[in-house]
N, C-alpha and C positions, 0 to 999 in steps of 0.2 A: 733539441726539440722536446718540450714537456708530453708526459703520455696524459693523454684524456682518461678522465675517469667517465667509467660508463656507469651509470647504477639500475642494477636491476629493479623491476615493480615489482612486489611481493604480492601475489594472487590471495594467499593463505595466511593469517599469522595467528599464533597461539588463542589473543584475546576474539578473533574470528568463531570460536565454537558457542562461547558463552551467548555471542548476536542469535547466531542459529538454532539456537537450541529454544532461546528466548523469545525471537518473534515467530518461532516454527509452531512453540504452544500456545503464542499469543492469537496467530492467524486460524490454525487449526481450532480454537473454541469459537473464535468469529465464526468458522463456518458453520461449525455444530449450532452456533444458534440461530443463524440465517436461513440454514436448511429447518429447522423447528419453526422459526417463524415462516418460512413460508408451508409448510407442510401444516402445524395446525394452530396458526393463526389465522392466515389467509386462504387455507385450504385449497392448496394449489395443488392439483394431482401429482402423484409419484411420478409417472410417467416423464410429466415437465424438470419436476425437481431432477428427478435421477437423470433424465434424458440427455436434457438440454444444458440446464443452468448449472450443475454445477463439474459437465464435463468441460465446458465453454469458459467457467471458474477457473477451473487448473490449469488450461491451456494459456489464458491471460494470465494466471500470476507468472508461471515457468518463463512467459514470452517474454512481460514486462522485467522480471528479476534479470532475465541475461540482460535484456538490455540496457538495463539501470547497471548493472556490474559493467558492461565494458564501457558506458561512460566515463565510470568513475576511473578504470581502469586506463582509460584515454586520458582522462585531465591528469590521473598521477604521473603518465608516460610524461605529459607535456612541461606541467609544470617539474616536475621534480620534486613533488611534495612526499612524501608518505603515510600523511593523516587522513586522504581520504574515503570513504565508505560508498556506497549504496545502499540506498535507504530501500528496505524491503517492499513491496508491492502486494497488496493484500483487500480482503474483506473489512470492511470498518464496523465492526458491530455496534457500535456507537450511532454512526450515522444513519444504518439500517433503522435500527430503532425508532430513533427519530425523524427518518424521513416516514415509517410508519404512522406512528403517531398523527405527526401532521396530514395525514392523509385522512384518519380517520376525525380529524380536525376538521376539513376542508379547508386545508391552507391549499391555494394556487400548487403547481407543482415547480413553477418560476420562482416564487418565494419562498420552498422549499429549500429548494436547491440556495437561493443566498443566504437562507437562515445556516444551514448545514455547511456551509464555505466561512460565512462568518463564525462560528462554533468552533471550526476546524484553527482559524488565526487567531483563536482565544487562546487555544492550547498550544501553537506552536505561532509566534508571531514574526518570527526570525525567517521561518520559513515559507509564510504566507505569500502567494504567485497573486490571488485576487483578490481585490479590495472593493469593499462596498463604495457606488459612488454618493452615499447620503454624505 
């Protein structure tokens, strides 16, 4: 009787800090500029900013990150692969922006939102989930 190979999933690997360290000052400036934009661009009281949005911020990233990791951590268990990741979950200061803009545009906030989906599969088209139906 041959012995099974079990193989363990590796939680942690070396090239894992560079990710974190990486999207950690990537998301962190996102928020510094979305709490400035909302603070004095749109002048939204402190009260809201500090209160609301961006303790409601942190609890949606930490929620979304675990559960983006034991996806991934679920598909490696299954398949047996060892390439795969979680894609971090975060503020888009990009899209912030731009949904700004458009706003003080008067673009709809419907065509906001597909202008900002379609910009999103400009930049990653591999990864794009929705597609315009023009």
């Amino acid at each position: 009787m041959a012995a099974s190979q079990t193989k363990s999933t590796a939680l942690w690997t070396s090239g894992d800090w560079n990710a974190f360290f990486g999207f950690g000052t990537n998301i962190l400036v996102n928020m510094l500029v979305l709490t400035g934009l909302l603070r004095f661009v749109l002048k939204m009281p402190d009260s809201l900013v500090f209160g609301r949005i961006l303790p409601a911020l942190g609890l949606m990233m930490c929620l979304s990150t675990m559960y983006y990791a034991w996806l991934a951590y679920r598909l490696a268990s299954k398949s047996g692969r060892d390439d795969v990741c979680a894609l971090p979950s975060g503020v888009s200061g990009r899209t912030a922006l731009h949904r700004h803009a458009d706003r003080r545009a008067g673009v709809p906030d419907h065509a906001s939102q597909a202008r900002a989906c379609n910009r999103a599969c400009a930049h990653a088209p591999s990864r794009c989930l929705v597609q315009d139906s023009d």
